[in-house]
LUMDRENPA-788515 format. One line per field, with one value per residue (C-alpha): residue number from 1; residue in one letter; chain; x, y, z. Coordinates in pm, 1 decimal, m for minus. Example, Ala and Ser with C-alpha at 12.3 -4.5 7.8 and 13.67 -1.06 7.14 Angstrom:
<ronus>
i: 1, 2
aa: A, S
ch: A, A
X: 1230.0, 1367.0
Y: m450.0, m106.0
Z: 780.0, 714.0
</ronus>
This chain:
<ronus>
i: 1, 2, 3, 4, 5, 6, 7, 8, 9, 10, 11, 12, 13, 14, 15, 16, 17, 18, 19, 20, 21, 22, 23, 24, 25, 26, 27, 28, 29, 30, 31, 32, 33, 34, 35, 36, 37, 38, 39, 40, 41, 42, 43, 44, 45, 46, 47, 48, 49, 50, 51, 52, 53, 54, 55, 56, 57, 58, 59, 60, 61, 62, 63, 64, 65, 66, 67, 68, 69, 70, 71, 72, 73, 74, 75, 76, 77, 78, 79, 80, 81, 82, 83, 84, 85, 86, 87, 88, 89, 90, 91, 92, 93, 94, 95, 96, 97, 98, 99, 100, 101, 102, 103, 104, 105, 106, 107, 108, 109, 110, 111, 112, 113, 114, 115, 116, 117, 118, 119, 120, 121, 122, 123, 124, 125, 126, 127, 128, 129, 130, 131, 132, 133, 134, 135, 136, 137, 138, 139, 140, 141, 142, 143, 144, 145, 146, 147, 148, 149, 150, 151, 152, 153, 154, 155, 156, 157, 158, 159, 160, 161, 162, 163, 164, 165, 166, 167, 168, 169, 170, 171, 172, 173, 174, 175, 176, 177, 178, 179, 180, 181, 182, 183, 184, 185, 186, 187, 188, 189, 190, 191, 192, 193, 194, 195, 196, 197, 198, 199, 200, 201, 202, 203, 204, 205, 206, 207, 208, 209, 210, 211, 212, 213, 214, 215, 216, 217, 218, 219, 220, 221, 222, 223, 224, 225, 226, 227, 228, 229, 230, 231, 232, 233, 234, 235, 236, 237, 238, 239, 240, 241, 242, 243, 244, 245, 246, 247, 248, 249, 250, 251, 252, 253, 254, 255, 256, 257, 258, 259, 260, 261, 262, 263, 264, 265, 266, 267, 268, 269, 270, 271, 272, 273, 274, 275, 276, 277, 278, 279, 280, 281, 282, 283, 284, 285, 286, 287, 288, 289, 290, 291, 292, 293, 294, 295, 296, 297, 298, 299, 300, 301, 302, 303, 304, 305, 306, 307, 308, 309, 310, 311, 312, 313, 314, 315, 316, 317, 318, 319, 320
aa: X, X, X, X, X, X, X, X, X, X, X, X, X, X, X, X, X, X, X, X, X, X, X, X, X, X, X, X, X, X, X, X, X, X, X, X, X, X, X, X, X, X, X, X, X, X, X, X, X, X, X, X, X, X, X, X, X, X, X, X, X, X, X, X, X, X, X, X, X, X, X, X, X, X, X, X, X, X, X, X, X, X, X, X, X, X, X, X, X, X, X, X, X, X, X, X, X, X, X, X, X, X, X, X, X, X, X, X, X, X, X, X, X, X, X, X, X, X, X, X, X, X, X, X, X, X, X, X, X, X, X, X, X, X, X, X, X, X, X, X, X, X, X, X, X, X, X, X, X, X, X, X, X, X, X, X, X, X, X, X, X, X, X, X, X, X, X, X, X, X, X, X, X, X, X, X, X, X, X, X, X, X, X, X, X, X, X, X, X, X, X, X, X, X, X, X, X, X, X, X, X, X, X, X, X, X, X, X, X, X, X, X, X, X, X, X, X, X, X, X, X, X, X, X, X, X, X, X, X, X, X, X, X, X, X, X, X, X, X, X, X, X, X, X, X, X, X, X, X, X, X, X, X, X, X, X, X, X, X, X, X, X, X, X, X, X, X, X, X, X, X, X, X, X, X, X, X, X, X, X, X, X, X, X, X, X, X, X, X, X, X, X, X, X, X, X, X, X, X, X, X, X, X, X, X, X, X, X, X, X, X, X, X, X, X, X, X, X, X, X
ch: A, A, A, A, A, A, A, A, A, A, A, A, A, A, A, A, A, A, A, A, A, A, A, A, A, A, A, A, A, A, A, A, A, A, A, A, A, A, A, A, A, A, A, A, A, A, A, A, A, A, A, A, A, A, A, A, A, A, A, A, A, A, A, A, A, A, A, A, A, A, A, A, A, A, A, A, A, A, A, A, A, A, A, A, A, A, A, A, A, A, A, A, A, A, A, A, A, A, A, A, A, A, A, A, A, A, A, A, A, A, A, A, A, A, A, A, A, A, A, A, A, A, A, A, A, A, A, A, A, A, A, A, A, A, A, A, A, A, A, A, A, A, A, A, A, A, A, A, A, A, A, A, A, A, A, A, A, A, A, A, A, A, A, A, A, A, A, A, A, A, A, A, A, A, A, A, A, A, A, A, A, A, A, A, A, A, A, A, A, A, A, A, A, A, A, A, A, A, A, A, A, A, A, A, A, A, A, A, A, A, A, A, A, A, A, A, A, A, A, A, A, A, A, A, A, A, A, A, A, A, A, A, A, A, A, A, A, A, A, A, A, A, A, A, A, A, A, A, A, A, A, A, A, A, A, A, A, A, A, A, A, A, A, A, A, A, A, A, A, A, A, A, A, A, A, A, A, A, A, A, A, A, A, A, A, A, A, A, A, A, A, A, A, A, A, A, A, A, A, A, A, A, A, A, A, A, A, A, A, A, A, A, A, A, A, A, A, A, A, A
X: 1477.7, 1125.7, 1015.0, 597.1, 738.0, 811.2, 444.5, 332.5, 265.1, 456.6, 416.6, 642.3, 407.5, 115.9, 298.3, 364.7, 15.9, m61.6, 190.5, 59.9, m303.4, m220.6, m85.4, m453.8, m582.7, m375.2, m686.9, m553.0, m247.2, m344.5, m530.5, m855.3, m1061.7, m1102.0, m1427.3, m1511.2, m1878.2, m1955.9, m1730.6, m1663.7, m1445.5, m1650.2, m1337.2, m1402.1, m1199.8, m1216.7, m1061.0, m1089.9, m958.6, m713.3, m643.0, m719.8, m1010.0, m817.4, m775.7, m1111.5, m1225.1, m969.3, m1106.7, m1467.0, m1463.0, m1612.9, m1721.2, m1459.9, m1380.9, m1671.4, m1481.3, m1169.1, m1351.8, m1479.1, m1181.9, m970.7, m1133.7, m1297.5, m942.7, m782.4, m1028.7, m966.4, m656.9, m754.2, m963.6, m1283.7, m1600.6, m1725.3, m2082.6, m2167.1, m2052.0, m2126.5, m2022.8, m1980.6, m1955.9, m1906.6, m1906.6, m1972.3, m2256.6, m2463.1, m2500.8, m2705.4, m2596.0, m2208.1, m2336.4, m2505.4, m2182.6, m2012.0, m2233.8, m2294.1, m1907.8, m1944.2, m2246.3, m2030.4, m1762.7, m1986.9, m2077.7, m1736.2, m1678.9, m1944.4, m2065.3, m2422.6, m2419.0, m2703.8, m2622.5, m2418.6, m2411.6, m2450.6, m2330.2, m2345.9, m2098.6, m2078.6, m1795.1, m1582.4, m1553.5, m1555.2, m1837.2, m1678.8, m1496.6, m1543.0, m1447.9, m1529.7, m1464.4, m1566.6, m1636.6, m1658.3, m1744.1, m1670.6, m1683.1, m1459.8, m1426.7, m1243.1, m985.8, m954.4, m856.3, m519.2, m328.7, 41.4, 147.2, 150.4, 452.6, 784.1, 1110.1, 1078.9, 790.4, 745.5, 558.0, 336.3, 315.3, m23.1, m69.3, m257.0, m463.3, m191.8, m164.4, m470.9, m563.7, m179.8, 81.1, m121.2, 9.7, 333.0, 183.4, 32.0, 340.5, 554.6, 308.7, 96.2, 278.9, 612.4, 640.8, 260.7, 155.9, m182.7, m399.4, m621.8, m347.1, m327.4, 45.7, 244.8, 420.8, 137.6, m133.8, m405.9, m452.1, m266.4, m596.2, m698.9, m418.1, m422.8, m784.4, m810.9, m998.1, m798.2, m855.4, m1044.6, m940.8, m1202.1, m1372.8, m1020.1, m888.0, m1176.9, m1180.7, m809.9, m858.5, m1121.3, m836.6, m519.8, m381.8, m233.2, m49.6, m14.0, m190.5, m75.2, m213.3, 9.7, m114.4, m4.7, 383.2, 381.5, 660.8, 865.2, 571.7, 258.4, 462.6, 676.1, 360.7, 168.3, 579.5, 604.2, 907.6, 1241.6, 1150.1, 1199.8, 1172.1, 1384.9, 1178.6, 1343.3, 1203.7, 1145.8, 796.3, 735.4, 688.0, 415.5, 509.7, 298.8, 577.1, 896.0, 732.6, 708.2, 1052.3, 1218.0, 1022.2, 1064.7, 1402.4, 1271.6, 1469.2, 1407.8, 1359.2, 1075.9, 912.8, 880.9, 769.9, 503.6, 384.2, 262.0, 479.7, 272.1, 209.7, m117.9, m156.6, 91.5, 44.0, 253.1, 223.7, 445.2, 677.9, 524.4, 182.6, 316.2, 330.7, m47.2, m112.9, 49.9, m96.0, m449.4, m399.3, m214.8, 84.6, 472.4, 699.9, 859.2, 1044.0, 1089.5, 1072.3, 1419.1, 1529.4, 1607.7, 1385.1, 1326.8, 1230.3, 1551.0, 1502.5, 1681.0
Y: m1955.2, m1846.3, m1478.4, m1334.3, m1159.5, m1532.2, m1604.9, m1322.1, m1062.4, m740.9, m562.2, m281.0, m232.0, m199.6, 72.1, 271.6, 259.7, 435.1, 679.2, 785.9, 817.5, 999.2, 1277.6, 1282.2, 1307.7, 1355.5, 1203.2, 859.4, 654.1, 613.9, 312.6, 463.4, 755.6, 1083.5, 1251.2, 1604.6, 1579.6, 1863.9, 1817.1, 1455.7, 1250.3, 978.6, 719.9, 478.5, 145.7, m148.7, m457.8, m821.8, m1200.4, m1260.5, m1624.2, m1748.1, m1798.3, m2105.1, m2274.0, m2267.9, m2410.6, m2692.1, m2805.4, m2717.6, m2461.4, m2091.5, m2015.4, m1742.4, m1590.2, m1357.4, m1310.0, m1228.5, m983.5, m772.5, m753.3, m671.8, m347.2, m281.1, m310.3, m42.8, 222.9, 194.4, 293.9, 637.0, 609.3, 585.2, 408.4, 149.0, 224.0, m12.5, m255.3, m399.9, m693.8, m791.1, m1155.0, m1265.9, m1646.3, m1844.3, m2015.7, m1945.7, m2230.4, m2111.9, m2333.8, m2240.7, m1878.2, m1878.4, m2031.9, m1716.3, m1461.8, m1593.3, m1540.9, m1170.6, m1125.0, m1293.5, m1060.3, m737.0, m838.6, m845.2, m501.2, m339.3, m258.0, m334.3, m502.2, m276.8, m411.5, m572.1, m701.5, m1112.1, m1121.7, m1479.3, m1448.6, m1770.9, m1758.5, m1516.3, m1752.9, m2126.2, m2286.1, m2337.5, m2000.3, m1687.4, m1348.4, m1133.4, m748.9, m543.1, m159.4, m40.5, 272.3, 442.9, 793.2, 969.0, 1357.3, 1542.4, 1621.0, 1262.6, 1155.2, 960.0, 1043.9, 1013.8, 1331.1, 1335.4, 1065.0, 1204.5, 1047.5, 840.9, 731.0, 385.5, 58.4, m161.7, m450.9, m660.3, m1005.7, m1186.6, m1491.9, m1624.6, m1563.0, m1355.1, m1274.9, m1180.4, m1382.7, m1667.3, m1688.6, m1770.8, m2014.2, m2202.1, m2191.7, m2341.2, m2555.7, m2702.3, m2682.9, m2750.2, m2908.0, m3098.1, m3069.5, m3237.7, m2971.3, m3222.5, m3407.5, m3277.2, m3148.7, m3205.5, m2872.3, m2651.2, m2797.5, m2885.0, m2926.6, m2728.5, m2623.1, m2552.1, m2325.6, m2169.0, m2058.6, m1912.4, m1569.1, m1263.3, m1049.5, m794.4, m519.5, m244.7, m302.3, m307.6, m8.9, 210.5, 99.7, 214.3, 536.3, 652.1, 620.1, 665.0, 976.2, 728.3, 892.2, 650.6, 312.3, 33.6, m246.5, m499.3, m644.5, m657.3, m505.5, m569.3, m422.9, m250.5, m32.4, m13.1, 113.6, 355.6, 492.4, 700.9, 853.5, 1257.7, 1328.9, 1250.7, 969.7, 589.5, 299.1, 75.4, m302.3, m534.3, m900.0, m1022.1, m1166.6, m1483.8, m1605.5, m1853.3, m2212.0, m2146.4, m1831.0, m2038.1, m2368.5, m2149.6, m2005.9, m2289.5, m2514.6, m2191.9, m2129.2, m1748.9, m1516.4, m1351.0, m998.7, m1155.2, m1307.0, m933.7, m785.4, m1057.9, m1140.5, m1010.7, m1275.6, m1272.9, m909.5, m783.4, m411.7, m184.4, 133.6, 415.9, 615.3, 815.8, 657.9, 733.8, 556.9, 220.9, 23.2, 75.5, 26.5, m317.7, m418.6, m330.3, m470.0, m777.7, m637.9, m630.3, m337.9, m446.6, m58.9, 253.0, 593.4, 720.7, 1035.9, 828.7, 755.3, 366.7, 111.9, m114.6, m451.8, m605.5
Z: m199.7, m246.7, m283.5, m260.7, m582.6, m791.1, m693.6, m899.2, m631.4, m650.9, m358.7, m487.3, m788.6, m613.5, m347.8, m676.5, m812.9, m459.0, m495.7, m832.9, m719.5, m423.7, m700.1, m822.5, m456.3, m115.0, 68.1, m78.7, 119.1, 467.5, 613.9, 557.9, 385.2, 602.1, 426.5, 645.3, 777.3, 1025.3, 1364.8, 1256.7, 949.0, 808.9, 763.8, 466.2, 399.2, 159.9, 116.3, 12.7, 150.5, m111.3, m227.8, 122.8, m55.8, m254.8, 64.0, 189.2, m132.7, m75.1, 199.4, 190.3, 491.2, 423.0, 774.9, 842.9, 562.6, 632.0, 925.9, 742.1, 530.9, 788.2, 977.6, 672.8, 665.0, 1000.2, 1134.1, 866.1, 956.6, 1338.2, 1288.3, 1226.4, 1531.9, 1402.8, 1500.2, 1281.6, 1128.8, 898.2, 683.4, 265.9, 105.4, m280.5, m345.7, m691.3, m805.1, m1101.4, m981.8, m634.8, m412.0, m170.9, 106.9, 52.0, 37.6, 338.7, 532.0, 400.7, 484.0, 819.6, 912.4, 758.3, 992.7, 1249.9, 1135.3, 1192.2, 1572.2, 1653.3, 1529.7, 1587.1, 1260.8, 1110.8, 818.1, 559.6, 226.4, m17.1, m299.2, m493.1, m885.6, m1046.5, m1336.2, m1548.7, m1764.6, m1533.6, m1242.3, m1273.2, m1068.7, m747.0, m755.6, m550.2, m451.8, m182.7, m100.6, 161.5, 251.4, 580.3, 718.5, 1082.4, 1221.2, 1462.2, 1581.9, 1389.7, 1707.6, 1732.3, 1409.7, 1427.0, 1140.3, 1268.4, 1285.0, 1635.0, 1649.5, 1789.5, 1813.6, 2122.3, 2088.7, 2199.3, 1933.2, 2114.4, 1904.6, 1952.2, 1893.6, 1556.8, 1562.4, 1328.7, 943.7, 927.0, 529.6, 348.9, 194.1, 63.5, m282.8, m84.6, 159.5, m166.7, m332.7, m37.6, 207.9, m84.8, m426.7, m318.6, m39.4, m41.7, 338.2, 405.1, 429.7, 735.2, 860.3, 1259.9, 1287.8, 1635.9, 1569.8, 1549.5, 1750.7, 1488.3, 1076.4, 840.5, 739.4, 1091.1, 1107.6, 778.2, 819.5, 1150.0, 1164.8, 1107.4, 1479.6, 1491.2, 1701.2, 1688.6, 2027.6, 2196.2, 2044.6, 2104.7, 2444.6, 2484.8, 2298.5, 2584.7, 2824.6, 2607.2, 2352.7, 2121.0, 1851.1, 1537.6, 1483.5, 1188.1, 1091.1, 950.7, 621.9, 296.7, 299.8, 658.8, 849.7, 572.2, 421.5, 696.4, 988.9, 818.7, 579.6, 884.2, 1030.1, 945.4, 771.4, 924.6, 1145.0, 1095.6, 1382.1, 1545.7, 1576.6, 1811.5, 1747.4, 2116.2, 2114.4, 2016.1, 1690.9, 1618.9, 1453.7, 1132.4, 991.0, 1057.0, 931.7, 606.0, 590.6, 686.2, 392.1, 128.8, 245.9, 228.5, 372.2, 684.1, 531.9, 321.7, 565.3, 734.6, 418.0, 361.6, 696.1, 1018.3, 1195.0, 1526.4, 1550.4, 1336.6, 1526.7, 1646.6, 1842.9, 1880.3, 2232.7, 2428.1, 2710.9, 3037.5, 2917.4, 2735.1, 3006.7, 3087.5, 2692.2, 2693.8, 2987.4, 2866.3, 2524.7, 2599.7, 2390.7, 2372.2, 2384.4, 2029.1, 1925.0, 1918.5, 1682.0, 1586.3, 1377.7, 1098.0, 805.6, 728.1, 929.8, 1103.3, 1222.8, 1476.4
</ronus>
């Protein structure tokens, strides 16, 4: 049985380094940074790939990480409604190679189209000695803006409520300390052998874009009053839903949609159990909105989405 925790991530550290920040500031928890400007919140958000970045460096391929980058963050601050503005990078290696650098820019310029955000700045740092030659990091910071009656902060979620979940684009950028430690380290897939079970490489697979859903949530939002938004990354079910609920409310998540190949193949391989895999892993689902009853049919029919809960008067978060 394999746990994210034996790979060396603690997921329940890191939620208690929040907690104690957000004693310092209250501003700090939610998906994004609400900073008052005038009639509007300037929404802030930052974020990084994580060790995807080991895979891509297996196999040569740094195309989308850019990609993964931008949507990391683009897709945190949408879910407080706002706008995306404009985008900066910091990438950090131990030496540059231009070519290799210029395949990962152009997916965070690629990255930045899809959004909607313009890309003003950033940030190269060569650091011999830090990073090995072939290494590299990346982090991102996006900025959005929304009015300040439209900022989606959760507290408009009531029990009843219904979840829309909407689809991923498969793995997007969490878990990968697990994914090394079970697909390549333990059980030593081929990274560029096609698979019958999934359609394509493992690598294929493994390195497909995390979606970005800015466009198609600001589209909804013209039409919709949608009252809590998560995006389901790190902690994934257990901590992002739950974190925007007011007091006294939990949900009930029924799992009905259909799960990609890539998550079981894991599980089955790790033997991790299914609990894990929800606390790891989007498992299919990598946005879910919260709106009222008599408008969630129109919401999943405009976002593609499946009715996957609902909110109940309970705290915690109940899978089913």
């Amino acid at each position: 049985m394999t746990t994210y925790k034996e790979t060396g991530v603690n997921i329940s550290q890191g939620q208690d380094l929040v907690k104690w920040l957000k004693k310092s500031s209250p501003l700090i928890g939610g998906f994004g940074g609400a900073f008052p400007l005038g009639e509007n919140y300037l929404v802030s958000g930052t974020d990084g790939v994580g060790t995807k970045l080991r895979i891509a460096a297996m196999v040569g391929k740094h195309d989308t990480v850019g990609i993964d980058l931008v949507a990391m963050c683009v897709n945190d601050i949408i879910c407080m409604g706002a706008k995306p503005l404009f985008f900066l990078d910091y990438y950090a290696t131990g030496r540059l190679d231009l070519a290799k650098s210029k395949e990962i820019l152009r997916g965070v310029i690629r990255g930045c189209e899809e959004s909607g955000a313009v890309l003003i700045g950033g940030e190269t740092a060569e650091m011999p000695g830090f990073y090995g030659n072939e290494e590299y990091d990346l982090a991102g910071f996006a900025v959005g803006i929304v009015k300040k009656e439209r900022l989606i902060d959760g507290s408009k979620i009531r029990s009843g409520n219904v979840l829309v979940g909407i689809p991923s684009s498969g793995l997007h950028s969490n878990g990968f300390s697990l994914i090394r430690k079970v697909l390549i380290e333990d059980a030593k897939l081929d990274l560029i052998a096609f698979r019958e079970d999934i359609g394509c490489k493992l690598s294929e697979e493994l390195l497909k874009p995390t979606k970005i859903y800015t466009k198609m949530v600001l589209k909804l939002l013209e039409n919709y009053d949608i009252s809590g938004i998560c995006h389901i990354t790190g902690g994934s079910f257990y901590e992002k839903i739950p974190r925007i609920f007011p007091p006294g409310l939990g949900a009930r998540i029924q799992k009905n949609w259909k799960i990609p190949r890539i998550f079981s193949l894991i599980q089955e391989l790790g033997k991790v159990p299914e609990e894990e895999m929800f606390r790891t892993f989007n498992m299919g689902i990598g946005l879910v909105l919260i709106c009222d009853k008599d408008i969630v049919e129109s919401v999943k029919s405009d976002t593609g989405g499946y009715i996957i809960g609902e909110i109940i008067s309970k705290e915690g978060l109940y899978l089913e």
